[in-house]
Rosetta silent file (secondary structure, phi, psi, omega in degrees, C-alpha in Angstrom):
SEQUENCE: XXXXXXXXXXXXXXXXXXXXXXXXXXXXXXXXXXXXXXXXXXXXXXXXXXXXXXXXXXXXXXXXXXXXXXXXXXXXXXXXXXXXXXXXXXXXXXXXXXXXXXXXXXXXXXXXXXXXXXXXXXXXXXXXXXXXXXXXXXXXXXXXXXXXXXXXXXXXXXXXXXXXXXXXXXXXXXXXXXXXXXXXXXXXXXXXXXXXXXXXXXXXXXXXXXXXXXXXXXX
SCORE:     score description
SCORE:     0.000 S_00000001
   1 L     0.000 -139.169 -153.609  194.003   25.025    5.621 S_00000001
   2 L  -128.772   -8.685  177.794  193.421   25.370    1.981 S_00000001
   3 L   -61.996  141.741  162.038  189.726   26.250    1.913 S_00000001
   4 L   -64.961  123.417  174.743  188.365   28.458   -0.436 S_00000001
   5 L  -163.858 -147.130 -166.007  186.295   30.742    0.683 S_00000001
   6 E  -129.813  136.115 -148.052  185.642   34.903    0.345 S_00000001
   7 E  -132.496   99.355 -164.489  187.546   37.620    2.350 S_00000001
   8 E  -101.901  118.667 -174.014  185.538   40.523    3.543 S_00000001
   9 E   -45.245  130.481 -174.323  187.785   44.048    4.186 S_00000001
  10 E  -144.894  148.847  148.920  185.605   45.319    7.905 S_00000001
  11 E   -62.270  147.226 -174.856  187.181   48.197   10.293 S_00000001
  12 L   -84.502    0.309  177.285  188.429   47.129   13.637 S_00000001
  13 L  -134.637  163.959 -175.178  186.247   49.497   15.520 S_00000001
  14 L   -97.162  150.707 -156.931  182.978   50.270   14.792 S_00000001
  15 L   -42.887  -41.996 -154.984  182.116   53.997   13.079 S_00000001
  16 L   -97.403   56.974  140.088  180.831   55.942   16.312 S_00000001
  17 L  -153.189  149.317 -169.930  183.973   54.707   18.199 S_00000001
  18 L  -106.141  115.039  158.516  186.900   56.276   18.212 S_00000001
  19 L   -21.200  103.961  146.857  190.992   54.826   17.859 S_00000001
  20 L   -28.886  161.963  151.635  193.034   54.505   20.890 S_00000001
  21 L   -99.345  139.383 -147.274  195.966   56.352   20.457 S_00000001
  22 L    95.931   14.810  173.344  199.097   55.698   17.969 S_00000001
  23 L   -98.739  100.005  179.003  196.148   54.207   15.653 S_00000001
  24 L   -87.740   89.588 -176.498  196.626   56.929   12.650 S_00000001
  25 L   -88.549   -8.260  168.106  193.587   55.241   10.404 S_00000001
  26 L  -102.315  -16.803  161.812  193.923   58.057    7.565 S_00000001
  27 L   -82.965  -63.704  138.101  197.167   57.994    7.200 S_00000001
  28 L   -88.092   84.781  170.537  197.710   53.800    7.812 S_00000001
  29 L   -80.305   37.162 -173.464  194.137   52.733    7.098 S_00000001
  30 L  -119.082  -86.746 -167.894  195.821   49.061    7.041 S_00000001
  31 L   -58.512    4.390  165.603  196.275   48.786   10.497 S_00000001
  32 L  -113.508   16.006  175.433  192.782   49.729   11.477 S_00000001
  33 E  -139.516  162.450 -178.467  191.333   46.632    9.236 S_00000001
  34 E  -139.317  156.856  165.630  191.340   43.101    9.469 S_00000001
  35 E   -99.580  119.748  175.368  189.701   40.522    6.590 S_00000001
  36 E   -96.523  113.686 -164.230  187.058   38.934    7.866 S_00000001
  37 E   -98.826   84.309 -178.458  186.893   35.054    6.303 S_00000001
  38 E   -77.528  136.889 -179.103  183.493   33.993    5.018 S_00000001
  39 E  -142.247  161.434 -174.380  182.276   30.920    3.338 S_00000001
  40 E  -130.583  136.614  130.071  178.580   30.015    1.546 S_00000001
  41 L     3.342  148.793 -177.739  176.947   26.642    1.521 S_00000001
  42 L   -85.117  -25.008 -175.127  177.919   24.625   -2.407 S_00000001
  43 L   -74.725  -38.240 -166.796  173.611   25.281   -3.059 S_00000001
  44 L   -13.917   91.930  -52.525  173.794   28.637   -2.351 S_00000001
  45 L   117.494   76.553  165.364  171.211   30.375   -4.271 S_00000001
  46 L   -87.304    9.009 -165.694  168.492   33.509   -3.287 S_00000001
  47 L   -94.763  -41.622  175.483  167.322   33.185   -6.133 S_00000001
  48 L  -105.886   91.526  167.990  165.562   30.155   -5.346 S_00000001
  49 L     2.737  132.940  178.691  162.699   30.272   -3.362 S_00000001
  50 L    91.052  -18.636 -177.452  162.101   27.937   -0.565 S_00000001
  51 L  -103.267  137.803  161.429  166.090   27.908    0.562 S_00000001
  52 L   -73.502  137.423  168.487  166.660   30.050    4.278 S_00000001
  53 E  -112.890  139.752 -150.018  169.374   32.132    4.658 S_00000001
  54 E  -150.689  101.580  165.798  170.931   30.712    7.416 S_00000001
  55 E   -77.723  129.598  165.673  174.200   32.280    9.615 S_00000001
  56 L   -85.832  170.768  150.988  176.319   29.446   11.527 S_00000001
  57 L  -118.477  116.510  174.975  177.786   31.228   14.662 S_00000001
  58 L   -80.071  172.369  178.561  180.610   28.650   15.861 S_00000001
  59 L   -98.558  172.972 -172.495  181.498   28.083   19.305 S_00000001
  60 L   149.916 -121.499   10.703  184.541   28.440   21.321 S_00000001
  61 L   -77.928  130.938 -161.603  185.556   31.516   21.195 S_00000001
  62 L   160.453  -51.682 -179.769  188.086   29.749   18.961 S_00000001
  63 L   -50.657  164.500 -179.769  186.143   27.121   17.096 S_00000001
  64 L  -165.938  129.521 -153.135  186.306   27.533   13.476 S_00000001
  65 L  -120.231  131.549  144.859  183.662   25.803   10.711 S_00000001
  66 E  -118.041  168.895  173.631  185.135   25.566    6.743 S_00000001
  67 L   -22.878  -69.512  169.731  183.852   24.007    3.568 S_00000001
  68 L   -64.930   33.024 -165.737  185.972   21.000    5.009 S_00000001
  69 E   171.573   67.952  145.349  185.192   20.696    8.636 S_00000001
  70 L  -124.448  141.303 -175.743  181.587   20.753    8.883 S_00000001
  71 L   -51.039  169.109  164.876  179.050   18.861   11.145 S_00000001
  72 H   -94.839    1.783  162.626  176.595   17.001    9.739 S_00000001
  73 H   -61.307  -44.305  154.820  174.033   19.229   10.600 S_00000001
  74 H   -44.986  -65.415 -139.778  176.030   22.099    8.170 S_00000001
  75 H  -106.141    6.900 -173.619  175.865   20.089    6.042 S_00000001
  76 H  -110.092  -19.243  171.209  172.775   18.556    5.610 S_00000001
  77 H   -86.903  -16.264  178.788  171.088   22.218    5.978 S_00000001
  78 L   -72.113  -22.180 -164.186  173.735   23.683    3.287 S_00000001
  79 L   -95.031    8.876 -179.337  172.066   21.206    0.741 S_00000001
  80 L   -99.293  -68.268 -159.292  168.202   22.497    1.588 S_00000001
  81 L  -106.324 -150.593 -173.164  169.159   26.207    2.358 S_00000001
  82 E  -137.774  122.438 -158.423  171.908   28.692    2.224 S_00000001
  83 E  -111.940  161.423 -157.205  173.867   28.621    4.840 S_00000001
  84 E  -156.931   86.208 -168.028  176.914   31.335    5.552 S_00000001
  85 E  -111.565  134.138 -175.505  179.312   30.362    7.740 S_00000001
  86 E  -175.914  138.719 -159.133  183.105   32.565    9.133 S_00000001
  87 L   -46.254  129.870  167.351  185.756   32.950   11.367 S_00000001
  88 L   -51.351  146.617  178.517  184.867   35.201   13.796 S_00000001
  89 L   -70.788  142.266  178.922  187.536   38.076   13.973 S_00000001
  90 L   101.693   35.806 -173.917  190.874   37.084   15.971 S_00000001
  91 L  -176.271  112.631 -173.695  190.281   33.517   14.690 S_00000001
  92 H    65.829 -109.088  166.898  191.714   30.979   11.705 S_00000001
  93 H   -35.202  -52.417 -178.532  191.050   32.803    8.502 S_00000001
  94 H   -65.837    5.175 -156.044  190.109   36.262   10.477 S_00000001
  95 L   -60.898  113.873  175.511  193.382   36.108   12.215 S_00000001
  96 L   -72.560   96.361  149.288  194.092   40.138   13.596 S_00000001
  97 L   -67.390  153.377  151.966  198.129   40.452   13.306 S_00000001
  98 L   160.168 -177.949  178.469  199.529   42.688   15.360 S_00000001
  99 L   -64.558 -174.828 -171.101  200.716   42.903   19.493 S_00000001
 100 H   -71.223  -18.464  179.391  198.935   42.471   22.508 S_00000001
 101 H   -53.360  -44.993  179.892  197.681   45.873   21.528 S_00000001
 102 H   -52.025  -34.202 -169.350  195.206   44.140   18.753 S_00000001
 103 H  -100.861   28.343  122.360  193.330   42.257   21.400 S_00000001
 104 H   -71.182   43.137  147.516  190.954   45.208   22.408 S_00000001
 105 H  -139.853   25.635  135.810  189.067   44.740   19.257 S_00000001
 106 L   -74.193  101.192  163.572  188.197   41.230   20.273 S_00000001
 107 L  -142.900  123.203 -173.064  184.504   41.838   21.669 S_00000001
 108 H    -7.958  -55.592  171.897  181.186   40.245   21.229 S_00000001
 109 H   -35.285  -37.121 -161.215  180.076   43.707   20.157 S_00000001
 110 H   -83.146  -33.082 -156.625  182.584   44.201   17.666 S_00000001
 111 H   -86.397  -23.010  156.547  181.652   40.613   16.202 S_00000001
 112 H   -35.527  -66.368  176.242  178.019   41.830   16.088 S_00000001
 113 H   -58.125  -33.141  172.160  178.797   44.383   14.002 S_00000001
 114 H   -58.104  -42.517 -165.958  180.931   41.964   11.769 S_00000001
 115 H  -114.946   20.248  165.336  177.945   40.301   10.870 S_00000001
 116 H  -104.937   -9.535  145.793  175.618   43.117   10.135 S_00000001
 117 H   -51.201  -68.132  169.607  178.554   43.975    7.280 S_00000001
 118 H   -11.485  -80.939  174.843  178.382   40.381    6.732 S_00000001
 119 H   -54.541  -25.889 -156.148  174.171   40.101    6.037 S_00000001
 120 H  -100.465  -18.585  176.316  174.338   43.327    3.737 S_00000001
 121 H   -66.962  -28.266  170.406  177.514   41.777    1.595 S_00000001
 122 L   -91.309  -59.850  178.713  175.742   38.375    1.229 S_00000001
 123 L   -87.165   -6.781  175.999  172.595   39.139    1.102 S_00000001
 124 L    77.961 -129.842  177.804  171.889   42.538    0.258 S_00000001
 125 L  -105.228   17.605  168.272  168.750   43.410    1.855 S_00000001
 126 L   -86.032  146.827  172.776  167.327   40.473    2.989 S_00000001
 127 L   -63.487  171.392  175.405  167.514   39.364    6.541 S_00000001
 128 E   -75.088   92.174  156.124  168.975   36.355    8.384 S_00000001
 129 L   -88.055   20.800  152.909  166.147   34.208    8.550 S_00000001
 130 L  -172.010  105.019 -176.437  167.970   32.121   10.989 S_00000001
 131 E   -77.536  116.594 -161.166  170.730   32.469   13.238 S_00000001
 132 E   -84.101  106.282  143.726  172.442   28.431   14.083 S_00000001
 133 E  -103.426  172.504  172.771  174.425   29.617   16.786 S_00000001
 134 E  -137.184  135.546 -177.553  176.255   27.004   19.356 S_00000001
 135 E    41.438 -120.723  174.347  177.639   27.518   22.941 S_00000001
 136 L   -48.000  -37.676  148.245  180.019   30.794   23.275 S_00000001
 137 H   -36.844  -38.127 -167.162  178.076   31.758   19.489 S_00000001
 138 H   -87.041   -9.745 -174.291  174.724   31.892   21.126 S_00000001
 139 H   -95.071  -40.696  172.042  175.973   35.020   23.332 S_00000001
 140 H   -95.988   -2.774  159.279  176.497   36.912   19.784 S_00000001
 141 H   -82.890  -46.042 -157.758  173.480   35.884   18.093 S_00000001
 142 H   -89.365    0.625 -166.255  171.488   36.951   20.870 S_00000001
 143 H   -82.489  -46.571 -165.983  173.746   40.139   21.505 S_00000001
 144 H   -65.297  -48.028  131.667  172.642   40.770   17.309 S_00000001
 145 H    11.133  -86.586 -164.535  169.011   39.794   18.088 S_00000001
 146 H   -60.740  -37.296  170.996  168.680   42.620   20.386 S_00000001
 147 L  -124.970   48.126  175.197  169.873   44.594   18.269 S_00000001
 148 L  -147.969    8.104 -167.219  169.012   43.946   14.996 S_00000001
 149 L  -145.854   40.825  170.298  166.281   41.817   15.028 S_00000001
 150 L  -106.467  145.663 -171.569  163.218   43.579   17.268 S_00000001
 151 H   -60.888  -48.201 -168.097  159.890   43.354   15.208 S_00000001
 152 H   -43.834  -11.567 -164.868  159.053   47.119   16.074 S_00000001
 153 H   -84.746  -37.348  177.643  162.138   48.429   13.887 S_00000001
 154 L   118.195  -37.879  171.386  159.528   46.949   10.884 S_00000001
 155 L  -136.787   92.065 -163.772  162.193   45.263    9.073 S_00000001
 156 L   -94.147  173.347 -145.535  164.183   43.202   11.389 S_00000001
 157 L   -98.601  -33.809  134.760  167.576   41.920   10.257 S_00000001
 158 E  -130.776  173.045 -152.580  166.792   38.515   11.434 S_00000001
 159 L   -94.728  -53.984 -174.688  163.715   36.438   12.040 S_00000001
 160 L  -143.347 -175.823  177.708  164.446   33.791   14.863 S_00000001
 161 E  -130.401  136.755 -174.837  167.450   32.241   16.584 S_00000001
 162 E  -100.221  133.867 -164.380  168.482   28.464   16.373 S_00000001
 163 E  -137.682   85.500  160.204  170.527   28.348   20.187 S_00000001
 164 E   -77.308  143.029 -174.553  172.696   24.935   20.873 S_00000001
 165 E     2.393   93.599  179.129  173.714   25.025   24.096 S_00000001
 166 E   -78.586  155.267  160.899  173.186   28.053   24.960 S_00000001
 167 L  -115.230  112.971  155.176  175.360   30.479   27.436 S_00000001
 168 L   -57.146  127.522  137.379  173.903   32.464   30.083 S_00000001
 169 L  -104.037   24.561 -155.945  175.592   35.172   31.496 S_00000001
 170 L  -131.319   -6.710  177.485  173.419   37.070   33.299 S_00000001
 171 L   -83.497  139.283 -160.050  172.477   34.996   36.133 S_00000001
 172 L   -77.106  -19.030 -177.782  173.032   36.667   39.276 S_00000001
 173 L   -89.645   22.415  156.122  173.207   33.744   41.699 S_00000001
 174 L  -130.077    0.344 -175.640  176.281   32.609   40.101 S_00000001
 175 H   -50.838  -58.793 -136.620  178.323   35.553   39.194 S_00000001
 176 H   -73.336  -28.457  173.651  180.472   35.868   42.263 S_00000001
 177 H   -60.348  -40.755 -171.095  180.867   31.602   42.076 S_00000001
 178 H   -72.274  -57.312 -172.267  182.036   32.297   38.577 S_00000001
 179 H   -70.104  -27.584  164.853  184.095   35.074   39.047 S_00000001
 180 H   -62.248  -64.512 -175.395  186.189   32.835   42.102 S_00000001
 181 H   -31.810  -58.651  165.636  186.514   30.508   39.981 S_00000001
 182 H   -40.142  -52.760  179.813  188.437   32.338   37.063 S_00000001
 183 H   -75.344  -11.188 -177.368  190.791   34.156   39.258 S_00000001
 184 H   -80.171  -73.585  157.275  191.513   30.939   41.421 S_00000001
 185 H    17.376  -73.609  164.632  191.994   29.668   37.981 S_00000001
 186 H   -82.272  -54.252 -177.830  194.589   32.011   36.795 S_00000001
 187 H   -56.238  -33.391 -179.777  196.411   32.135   39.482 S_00000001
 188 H   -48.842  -19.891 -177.015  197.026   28.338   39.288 S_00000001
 189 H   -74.971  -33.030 -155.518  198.250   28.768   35.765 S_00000001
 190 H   -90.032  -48.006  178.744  200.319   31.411   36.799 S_00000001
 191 H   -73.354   -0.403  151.749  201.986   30.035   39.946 S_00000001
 192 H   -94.059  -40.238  170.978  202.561   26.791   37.861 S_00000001
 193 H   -49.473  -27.235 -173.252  203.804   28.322   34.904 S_00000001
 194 L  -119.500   23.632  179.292  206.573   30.377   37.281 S_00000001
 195 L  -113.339 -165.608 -158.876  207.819   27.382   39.589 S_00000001
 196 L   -92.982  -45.150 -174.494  210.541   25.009   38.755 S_00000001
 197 L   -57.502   -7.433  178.362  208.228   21.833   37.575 S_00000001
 198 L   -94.194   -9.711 -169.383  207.112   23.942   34.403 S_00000001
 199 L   -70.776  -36.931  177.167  210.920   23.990   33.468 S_00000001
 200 L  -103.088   -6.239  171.302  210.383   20.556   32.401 S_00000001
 201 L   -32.978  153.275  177.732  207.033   20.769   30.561 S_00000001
 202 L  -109.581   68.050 -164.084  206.601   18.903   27.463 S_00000001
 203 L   -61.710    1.031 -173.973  204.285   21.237   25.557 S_00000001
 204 L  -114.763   10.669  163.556  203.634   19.438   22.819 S_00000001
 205 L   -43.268  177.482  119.340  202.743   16.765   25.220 S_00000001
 206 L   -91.443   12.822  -98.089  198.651   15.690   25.255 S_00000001
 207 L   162.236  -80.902 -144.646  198.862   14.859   28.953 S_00000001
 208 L   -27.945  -50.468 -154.964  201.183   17.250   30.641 S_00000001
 209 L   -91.417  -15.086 -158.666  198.274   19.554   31.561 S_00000001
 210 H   -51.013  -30.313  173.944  195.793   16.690   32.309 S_00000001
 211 H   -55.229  -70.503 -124.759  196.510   17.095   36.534 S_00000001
 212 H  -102.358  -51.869  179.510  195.591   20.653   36.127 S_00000001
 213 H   -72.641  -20.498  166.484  192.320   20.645   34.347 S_00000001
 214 H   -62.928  -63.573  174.405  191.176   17.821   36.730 S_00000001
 215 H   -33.733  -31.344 -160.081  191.537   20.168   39.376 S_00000001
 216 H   -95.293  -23.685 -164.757  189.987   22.811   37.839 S_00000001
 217 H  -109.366   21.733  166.366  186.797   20.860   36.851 S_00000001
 218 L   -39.497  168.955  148.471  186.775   19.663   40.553 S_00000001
 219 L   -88.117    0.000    0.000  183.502   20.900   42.284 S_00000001
């Protein structure tokens, strides 16, 4: 849309990884960066004592929070503290052009790293003293957590985590349920997508698909 907001230059891999190959980053250092699309609370202000610096993480992966699309929770904490909210890379503003090639440098990891660029361009050297994350967001604040935020480093990069619905991934009594699921999943997409009834899809339907995710959310 039209929001205003601040556009920070980040590498698409992090330094101590290395470029597949046909990525020439000294010769076309363009094609090894993306703009990462950042926005601050209207209070914003470190200067004044008493406001939190406060990271949203949105949910998804997909969702996307501007000036002009915020909960009222955003927005009732942008007018106490200073909240810092931005498309995750791959995503509105943050949008990665390029092929199919482009989408190994979507990874939780990488968006970690996005927002430890992030903390030292907005804030300099103060920490996050709270990360809001929600749903698929709570898997990269706590991936940054571990590793940016343990008290033993002495000066951790943030102080606690706010977690809306969080997502587990780690429990073991549900992997293998999880993992049927996806691939039954995909194939369904795929063996609808390549029979003769997709020939007639309406894609710009709302409904067309409605059959298919009832199945899918079946038990």
């Amino acid at each position: 849309g039209t929001a205003k907001g601040s556009l920070l230059k980040l590498p698409l891999l992090p330094a101590n990884k290395e470029y597949p190959a046909g990525f020439n980053c000294r010769e076309r250092p363009a094609t090894c960066e993306f703009e990462l699309a950042y926005f601050r609370s209207d209070g914003f202000d470190l200067t004044k004592k008493g406001r939190l610096n406060i990271l949203f993480i949105p949910g998804g992966p997909g969702a996307i929070v501007d000036p002009g699309n915020q909960t009222a929770t955003l927005h009732r904490l942008g007018e106490r503290h200073n909240v810092v909210y931005f498309h995750p890379r791959g995503m509105g503003g943050s949008a990665i052009d390029g092929s199919k090639t482009y989408d190994q440098f979507l990874r939780a990891d990488y968006v970690v790293e996005d927002i430890e660029r992030l903390r030292r361009e907005v804030l300099h050297e103060k920490p996050w003293d709270a990360i809001y994350a929600h749903s698929w967001g709570t898997v990269i604040a706590q991936r940054y957590a571990a590793k940016y935020g343990k008290p033993k480093d002495g000066s951790p990069k943030v102080r606690s985590l706010i977690l809306s619905g969080p997502v587990d991934r780690h429990r073991t009594d549900t992997h293998s349920a999880r993992t049927r699921m996806i691939v039954d999943n995909l194939k369904a997409i795929y063996s609808y997508y390549r029979s003769a009834a997709s020939r007639e899809c309406q894609c710009r339907s709302d409904v067309y698909l409605r059959p298919l995710v009832t199945d899918y959310a079946s038990p």
